[in-house]
N, CA, C and O atoms as a printed pandas DataFrame, in Angstrom:
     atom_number atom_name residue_name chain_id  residue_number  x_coord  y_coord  z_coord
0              1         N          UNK        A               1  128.089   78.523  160.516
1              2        CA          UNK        A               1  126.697   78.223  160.199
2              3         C          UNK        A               1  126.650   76.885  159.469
3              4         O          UNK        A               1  127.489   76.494  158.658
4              5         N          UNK        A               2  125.435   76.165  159.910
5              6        CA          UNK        A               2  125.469   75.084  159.305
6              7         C          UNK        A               2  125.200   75.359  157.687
7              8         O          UNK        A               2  125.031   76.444  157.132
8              9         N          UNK        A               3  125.221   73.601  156.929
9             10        CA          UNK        A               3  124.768   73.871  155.283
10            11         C          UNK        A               3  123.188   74.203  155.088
11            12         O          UNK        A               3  122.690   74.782  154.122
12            13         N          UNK        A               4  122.537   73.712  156.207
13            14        CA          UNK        A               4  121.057   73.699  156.701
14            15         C          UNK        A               4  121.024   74.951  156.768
15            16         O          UNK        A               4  120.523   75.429  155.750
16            17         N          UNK        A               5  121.421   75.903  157.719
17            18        CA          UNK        A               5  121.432   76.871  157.875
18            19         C          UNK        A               5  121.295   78.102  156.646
19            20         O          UNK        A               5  120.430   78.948  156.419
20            21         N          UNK        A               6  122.415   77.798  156.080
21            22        CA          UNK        A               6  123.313   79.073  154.767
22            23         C          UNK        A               6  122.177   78.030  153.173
23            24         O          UNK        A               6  122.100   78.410  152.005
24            25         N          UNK        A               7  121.625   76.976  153.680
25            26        CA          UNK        A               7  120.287   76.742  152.674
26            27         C          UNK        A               7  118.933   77.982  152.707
27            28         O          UNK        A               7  118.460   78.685  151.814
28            29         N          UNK        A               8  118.646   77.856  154.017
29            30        CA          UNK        A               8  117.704   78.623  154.520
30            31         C          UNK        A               8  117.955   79.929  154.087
31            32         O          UNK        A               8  117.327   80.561  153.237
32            33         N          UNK        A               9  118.882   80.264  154.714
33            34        CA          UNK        A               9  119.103   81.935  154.467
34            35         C          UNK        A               9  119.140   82.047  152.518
35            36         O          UNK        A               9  118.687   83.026  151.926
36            37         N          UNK        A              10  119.573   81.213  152.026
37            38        CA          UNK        A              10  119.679   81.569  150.692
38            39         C          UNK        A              10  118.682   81.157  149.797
39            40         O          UNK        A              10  118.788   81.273  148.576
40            41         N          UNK        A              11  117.766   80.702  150.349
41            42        CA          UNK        A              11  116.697   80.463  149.902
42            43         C          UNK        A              11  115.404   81.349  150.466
43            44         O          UNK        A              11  114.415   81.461  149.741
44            45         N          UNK        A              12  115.440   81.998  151.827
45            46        CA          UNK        A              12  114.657   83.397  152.448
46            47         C          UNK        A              12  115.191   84.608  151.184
47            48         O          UNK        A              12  114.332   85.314  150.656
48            49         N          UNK        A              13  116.655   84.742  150.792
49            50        CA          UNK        A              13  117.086   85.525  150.009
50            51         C          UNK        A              13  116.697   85.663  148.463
51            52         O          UNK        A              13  116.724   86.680  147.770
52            53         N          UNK        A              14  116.360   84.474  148.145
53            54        CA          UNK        A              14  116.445   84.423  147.016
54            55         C          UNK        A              14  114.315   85.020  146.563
55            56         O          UNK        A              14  113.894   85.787  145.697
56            57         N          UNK        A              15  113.666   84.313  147.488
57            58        CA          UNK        A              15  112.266   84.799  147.786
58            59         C          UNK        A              15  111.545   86.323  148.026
59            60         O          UNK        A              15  110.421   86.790  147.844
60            61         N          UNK        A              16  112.730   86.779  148.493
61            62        CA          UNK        A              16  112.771   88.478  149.015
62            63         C          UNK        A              16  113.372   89.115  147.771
63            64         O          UNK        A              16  112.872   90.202  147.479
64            65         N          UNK        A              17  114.228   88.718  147.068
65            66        CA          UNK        A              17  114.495   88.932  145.893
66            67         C          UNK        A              17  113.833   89.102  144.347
67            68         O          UNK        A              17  114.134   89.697  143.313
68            69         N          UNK        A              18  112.803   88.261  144.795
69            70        CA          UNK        A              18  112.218   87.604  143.222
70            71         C          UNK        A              18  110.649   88.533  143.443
71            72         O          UNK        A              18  109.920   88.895  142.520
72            73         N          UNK        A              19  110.384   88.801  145.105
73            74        CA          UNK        A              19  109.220   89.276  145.423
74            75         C          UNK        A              19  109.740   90.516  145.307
75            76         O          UNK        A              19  108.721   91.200  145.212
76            77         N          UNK        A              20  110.454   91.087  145.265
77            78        CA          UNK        A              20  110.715   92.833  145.201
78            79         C          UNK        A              20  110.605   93.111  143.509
79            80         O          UNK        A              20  110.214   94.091  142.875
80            81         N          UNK        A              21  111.030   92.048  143.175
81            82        CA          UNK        A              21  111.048   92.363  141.159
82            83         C          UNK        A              21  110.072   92.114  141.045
83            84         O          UNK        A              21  109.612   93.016  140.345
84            85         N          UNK        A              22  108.944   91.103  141.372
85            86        CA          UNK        A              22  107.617   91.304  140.968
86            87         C          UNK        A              22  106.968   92.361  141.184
87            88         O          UNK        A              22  106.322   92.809  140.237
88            89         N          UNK        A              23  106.939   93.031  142.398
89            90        CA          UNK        A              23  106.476   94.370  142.950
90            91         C          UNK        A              23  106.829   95.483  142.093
91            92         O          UNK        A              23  105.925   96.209  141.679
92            93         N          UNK        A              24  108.247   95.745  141.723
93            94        CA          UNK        A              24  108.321   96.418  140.970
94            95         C          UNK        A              24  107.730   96.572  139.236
95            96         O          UNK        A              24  107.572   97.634  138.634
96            97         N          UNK        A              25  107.524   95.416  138.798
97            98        CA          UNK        A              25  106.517   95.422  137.896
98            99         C          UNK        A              25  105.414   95.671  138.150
99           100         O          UNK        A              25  104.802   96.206  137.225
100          101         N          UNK        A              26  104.789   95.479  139.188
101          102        CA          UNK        A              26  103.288   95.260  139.649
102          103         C          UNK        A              26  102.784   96.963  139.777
103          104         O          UNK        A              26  101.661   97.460  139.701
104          105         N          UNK        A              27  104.210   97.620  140.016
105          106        CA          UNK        A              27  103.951   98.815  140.444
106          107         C          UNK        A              27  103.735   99.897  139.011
107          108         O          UNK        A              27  103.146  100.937  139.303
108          109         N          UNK        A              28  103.924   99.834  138.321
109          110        CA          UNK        A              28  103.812  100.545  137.189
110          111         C          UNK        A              28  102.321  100.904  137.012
111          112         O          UNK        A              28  102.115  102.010  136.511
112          113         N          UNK        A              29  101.302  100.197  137.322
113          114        CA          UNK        A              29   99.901  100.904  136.844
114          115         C          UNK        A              29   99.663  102.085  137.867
115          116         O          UNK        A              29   99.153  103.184  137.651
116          117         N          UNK        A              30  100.127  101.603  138.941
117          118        CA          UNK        A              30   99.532  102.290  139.972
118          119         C          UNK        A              30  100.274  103.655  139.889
119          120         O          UNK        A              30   99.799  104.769  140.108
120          121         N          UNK        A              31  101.775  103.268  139.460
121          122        CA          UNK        A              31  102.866  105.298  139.194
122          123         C          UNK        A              31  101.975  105.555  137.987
123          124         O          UNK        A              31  101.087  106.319  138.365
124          125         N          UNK        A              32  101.844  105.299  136.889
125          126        CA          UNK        A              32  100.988  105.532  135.689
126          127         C          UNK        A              32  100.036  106.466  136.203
127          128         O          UNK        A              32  100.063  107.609  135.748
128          129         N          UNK        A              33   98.490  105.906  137.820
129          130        CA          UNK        A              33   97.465  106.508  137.247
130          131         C          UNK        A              33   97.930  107.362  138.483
131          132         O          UNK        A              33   97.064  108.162  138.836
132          133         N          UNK        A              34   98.610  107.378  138.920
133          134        CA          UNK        A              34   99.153  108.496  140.418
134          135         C          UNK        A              34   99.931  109.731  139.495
135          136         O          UNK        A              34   99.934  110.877  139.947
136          137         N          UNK        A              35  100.535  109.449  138.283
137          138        CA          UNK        A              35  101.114  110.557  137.407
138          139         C          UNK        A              35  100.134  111.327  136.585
139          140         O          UNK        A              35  100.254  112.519  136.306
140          141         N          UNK        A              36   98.807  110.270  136.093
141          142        CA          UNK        A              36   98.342  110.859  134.847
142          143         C          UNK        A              36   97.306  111.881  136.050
143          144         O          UNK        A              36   97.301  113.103  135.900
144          145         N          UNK        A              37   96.497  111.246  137.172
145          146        CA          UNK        A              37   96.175  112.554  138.231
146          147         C          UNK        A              37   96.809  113.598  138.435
147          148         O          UNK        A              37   96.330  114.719  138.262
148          149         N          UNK        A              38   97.889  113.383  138.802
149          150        CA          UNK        A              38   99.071  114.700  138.999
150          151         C          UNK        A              38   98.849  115.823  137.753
151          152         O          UNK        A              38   98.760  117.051  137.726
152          153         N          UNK        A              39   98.805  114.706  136.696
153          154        CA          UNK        A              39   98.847  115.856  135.153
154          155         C          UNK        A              39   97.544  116.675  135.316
155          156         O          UNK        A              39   97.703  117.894  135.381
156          157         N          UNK        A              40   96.297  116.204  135.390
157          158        CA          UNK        A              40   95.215  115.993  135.283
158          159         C          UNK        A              40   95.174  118.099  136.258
159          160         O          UNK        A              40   94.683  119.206  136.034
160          161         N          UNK        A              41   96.209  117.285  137.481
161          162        CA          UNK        A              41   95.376  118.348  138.612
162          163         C          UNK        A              41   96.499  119.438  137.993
163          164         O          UNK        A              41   96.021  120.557  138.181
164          165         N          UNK        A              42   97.694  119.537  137.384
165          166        CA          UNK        A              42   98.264  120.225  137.122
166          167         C          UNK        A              42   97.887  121.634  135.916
167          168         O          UNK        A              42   98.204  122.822  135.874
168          169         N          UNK        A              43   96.830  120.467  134.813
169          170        CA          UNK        A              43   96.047  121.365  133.887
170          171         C          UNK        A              43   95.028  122.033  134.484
171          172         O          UNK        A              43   94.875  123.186  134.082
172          173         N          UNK        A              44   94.057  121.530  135.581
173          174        CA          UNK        A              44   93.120  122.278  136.331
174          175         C          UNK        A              44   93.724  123.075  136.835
175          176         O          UNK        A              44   93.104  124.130  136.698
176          177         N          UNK        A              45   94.845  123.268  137.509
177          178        CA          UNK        A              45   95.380  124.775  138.161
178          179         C          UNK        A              45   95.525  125.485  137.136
179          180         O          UNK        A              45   95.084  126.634  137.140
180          181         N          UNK        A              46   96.062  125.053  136.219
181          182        CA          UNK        A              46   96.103  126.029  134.949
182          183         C          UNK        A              46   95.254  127.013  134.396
183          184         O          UNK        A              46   94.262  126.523  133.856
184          185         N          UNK        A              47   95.326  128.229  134.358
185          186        CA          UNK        A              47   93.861  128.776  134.307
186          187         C          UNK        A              47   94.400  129.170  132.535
187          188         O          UNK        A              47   93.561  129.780  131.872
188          189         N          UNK        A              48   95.471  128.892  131.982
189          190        CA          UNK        A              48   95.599  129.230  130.634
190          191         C          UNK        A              48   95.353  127.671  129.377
191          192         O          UNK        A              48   95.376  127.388  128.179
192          193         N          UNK        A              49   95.126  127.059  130.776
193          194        CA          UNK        A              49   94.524  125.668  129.898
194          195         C          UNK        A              49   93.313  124.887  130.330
195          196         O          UNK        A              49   93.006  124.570  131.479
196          197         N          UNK        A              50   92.665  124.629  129.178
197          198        CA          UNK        A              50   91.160  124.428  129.368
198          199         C          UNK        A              50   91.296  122.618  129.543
199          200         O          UNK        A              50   91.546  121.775  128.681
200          201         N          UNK        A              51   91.071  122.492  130.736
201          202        CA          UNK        A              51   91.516  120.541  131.438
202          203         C          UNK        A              51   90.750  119.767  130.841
203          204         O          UNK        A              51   91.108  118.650  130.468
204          205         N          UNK        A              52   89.324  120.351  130.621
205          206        CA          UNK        A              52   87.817  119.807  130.196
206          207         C          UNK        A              52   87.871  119.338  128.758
207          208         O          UNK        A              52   87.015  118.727  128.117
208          209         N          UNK        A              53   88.837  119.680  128.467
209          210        CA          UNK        A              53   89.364  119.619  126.971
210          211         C          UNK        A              53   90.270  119.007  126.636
211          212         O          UNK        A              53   90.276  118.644  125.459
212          213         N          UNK        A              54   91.419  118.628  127.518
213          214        CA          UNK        A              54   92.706  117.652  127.167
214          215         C          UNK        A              54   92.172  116.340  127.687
215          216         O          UNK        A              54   91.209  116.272  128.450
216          217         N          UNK        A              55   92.804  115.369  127.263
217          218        CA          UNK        A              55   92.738  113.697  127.446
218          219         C          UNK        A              55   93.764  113.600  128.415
219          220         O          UNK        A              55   94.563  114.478  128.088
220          221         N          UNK        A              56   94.172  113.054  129.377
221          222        CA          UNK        A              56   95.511  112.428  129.749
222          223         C          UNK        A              56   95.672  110.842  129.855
223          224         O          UNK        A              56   95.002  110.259  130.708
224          225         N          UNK        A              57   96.276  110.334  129.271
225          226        CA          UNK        A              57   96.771  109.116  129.668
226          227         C          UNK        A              57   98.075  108.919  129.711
227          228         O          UNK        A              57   98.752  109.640  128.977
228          229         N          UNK        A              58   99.010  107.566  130.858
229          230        CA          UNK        A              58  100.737  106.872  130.919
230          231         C          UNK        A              58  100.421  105.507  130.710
231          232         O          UNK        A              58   99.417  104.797  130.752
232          233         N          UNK        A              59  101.374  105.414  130.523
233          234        CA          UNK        A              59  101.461  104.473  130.401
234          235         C          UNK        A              59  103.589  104.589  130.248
235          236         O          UNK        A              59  104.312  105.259  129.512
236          237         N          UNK        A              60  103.932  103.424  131.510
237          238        CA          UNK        A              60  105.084  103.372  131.425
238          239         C          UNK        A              60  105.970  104.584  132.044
239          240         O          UNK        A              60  107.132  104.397  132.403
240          241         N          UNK        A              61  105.226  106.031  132.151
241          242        CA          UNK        A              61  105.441  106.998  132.664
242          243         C          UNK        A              61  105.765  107.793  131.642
243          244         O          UNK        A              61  106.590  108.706  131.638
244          245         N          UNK        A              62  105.143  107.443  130.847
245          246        CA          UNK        A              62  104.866  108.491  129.142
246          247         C          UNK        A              62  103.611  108.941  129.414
247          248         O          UNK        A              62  102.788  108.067  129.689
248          249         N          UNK        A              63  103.239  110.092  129.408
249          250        CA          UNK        A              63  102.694  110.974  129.433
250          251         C          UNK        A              63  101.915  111.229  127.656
251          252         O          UNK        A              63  102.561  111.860  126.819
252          253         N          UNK        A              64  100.522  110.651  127.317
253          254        CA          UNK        A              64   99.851  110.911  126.294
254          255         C          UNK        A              64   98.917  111.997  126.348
255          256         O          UNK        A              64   97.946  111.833  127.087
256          257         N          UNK        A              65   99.044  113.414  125.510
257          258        CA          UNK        A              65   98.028  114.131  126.168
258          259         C          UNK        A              65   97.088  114.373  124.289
259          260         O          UNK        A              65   97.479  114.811  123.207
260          261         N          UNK        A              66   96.153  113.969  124.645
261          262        CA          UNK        A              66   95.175  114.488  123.422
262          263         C          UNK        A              66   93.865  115.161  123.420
263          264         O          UNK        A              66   93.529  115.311  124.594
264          265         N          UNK        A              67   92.906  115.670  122.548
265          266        CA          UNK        A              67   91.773  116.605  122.954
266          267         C          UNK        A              67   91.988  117.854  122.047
267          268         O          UNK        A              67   93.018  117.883  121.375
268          269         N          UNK        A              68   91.310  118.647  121.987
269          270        CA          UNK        A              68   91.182  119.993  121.238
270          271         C          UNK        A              68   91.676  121.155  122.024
271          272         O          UNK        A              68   91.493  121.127  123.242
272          273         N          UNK        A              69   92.189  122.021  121.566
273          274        CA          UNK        A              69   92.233  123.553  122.176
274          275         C          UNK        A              69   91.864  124.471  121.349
275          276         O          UNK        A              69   91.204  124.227  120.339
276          277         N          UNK        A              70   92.253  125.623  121.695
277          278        CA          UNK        A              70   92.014  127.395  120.819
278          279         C          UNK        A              70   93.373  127.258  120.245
279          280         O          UNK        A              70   93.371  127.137  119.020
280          281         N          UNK        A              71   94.739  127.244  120.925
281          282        CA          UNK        A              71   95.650  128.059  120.524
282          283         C          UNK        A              71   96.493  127.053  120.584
283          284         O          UNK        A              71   96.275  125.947  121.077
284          285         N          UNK        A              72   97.723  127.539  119.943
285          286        CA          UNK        A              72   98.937  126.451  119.998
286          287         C          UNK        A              72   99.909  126.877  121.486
287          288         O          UNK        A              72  100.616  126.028  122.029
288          289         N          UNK        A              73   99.803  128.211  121.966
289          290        CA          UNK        A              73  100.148  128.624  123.021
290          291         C          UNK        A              73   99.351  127.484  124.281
291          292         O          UNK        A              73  100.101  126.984  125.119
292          293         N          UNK        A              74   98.325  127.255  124.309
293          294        CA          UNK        A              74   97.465  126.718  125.385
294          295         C          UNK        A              74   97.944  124.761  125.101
295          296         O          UNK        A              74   97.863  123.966  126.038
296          297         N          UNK        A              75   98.326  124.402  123.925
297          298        CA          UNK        A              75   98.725  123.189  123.574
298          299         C          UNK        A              75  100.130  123.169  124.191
299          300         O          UNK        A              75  100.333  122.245  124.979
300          301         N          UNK        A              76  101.089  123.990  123.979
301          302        CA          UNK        A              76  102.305  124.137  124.445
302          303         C          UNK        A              76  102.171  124.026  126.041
303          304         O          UNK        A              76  102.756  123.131  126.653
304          305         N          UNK        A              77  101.520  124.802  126.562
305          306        CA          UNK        A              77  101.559  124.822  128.280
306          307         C          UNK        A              77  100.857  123.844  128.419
307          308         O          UNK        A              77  101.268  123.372  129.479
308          309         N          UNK        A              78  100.004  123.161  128.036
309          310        CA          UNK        A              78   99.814  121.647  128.537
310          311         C          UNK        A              78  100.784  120.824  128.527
311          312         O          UNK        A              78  100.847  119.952  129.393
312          313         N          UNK        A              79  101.765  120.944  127.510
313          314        CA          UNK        A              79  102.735  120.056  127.580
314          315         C          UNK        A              79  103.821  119.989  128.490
315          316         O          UNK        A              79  104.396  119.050  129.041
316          317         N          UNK        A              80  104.007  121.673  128.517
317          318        CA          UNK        A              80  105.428  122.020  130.108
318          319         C          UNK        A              80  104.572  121.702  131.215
319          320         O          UNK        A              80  105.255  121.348  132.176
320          321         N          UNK        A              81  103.307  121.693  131.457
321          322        CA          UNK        A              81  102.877  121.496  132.530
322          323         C          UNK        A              81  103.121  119.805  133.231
323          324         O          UNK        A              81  103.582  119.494  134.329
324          325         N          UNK        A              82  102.601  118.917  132.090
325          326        CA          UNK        A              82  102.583  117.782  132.056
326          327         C          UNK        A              82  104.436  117.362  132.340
327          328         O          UNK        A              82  104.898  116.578  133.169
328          329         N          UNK        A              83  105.054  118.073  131.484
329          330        CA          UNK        A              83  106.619  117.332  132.010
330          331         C          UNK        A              83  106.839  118.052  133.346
331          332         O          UNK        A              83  107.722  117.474  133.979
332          333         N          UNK        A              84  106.304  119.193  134.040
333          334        CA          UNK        A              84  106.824  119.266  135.883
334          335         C          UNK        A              84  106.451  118.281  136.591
335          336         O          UNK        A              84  107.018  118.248  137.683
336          337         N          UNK        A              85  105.566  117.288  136.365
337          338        CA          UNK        A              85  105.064  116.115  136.699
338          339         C          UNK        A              85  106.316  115.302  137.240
339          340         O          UNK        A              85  107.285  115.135  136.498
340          341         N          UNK        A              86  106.293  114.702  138.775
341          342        CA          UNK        A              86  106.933  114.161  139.237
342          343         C          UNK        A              86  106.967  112.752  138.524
343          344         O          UNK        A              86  105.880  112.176  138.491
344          345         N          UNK        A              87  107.961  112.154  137.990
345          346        CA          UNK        A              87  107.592  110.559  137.143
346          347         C          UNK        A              87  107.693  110.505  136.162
347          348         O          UNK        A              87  108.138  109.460  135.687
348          349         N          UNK        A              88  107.237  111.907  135.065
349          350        CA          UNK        A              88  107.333  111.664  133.962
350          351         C          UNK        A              88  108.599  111.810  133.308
351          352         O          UNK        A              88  109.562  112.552  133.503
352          353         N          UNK        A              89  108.179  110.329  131.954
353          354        CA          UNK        A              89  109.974  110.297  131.553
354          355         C          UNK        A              89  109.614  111.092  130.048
355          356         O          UNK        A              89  110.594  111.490  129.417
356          357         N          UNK        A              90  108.389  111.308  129.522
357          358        CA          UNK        A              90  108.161  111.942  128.235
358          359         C          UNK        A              90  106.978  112.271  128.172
359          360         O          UNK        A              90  106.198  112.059  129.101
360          361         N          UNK        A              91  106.548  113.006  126.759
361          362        CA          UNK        A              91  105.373  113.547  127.239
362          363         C          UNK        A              91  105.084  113.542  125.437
363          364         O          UNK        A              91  105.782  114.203  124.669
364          365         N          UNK        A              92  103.938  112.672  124.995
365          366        CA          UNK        A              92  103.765  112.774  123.683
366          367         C          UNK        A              92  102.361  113.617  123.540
367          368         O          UNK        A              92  101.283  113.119  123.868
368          369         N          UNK        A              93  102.456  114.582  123.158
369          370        CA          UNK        A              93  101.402  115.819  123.255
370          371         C          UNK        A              93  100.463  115.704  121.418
371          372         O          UNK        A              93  100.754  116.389  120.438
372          373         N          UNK        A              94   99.619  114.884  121.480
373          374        CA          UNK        A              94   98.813  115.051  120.231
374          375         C          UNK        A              94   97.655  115.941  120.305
375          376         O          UNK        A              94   96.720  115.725  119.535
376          377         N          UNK        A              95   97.607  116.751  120.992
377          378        CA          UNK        A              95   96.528  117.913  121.087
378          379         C          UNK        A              95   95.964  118.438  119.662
379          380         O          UNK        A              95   96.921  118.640  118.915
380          381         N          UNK        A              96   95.142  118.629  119.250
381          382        CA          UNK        A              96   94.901  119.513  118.116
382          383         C          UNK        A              96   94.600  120.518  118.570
383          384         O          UNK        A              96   94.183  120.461  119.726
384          385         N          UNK        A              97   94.666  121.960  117.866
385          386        CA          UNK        A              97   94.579  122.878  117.777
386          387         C          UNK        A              97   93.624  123.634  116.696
387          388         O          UNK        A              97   93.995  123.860  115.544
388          389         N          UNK        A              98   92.152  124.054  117.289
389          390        CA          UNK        A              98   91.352  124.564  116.294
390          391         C          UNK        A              98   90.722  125.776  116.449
391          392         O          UNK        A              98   90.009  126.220  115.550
């Protein structure tokens, strides 16, 4: 191959390279609000947790859940619910309980 040649290619390479790492940054809001839905629909199946009542937000694929409940039992299963969540790397559960 020419130097012309093995320029080209390493410069197509280096473009395909730099565009996949941007993407992968770029991609984080979009796993964020595709996880915090997931959570979202995971507390609505829940019939021992009231959804209308928890917050969800990610960020990063942290899992923030806040809002009021009855019980510390119903705070707890929001939280196992939220970590079966495909994505999530943690789950910071500030729920109050009243």
């Amino acid at each position: 191959m020419s130097t012309k040649g093995l320029l080209i290619t390493a410069t197509m390479c280096s473009v395909f390279a730099m565009g996949t790492a941007l993407a992968a940054n770029d991609d984080h809001p979009v796993q964020d609000a595709m996880i915090t839905t997931k959570v979202k629909a995971e507390l609505t199946k829940d019939s021992n947790t009231k959804a209308h009542e928890i917050h969800v937000t990610t960020k990063d694929g942290v899992v923030m859940l806040s809002g009021t409940v009855a019980t510390a039992a119903e705070k707890d299963k929001a939280e196992a619910d939220a970590k079966m969540v495909k994505g999530v790397v943690d789950v910071r559960n500030k729920i109050d309980v009243k």
